[in-house]
C-alpha positions in Angstrom: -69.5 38.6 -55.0 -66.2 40.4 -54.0 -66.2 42.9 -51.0 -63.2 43.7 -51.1 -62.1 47.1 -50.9 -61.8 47.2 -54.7 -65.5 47.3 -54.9 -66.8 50.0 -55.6 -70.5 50.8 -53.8 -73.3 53.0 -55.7 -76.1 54.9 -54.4 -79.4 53.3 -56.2 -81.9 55.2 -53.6 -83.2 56.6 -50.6 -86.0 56.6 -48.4 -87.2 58.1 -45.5 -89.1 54.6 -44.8 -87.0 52.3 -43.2 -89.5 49.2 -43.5 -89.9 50.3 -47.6 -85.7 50.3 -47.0 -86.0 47.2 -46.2 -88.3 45.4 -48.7 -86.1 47.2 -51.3 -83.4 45.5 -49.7 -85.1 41.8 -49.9 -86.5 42.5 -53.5 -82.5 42.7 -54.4 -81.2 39.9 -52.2 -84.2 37.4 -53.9 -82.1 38.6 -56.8 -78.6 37.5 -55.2 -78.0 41.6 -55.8 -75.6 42.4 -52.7 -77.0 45.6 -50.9 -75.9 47.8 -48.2 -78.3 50.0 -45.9 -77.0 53.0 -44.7 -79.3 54.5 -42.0 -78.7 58.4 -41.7 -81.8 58.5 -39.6 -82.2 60.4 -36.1 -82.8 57.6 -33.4 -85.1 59.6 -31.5 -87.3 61.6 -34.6 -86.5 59.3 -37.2 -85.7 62.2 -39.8 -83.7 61.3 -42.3 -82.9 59.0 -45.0 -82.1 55.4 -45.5 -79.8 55.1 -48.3 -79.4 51.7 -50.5 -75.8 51.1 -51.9 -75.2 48.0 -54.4 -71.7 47.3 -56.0 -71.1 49.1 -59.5 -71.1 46.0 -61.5 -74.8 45.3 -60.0 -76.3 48.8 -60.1 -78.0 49.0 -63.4 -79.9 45.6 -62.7 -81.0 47.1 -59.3 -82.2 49.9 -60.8 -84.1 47.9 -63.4 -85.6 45.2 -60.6 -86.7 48.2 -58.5 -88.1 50.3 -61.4 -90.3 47.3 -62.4 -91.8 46.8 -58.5 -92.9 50.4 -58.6 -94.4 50.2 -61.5 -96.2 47.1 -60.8 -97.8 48.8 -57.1 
């Protein structure tokens, strides 16, 4: 997959979780889905979010393969 600057990066979700950030993150990767974390949390409280970002052209099929995990927990 191209990351050139041409790509164009979608917000799928957030979490205030960082270890659910995380497992999100592998669940995509198993599915060769390219993801981005972008941790807004506070180092010291850990308020926040943790935001996932995917390119456009792989967004719908994120949102599908993490629809289906929460549905199967």
């Amino acid at each position: 997959m191209d990351k050139g600057p041409e790509t164009k990066w979608i917000k799928i979700t957030e979490t205030a979780n960082h270890i659910q950030a995380e497992l999100m993150k592998s669940l995509l990767e198993d599915a060769q889905i390219e993801v981005v974390l972008l941790n807004k949390q506070d180092s010291m409280y850990l308020l926040g979010e943790v935001e996932l970002y995917v390119p456009d052209s792989q967004a719908l099929t994120a949102h599908h393969i993490l629809s289906k995990s929460n549905s199967e927990h």
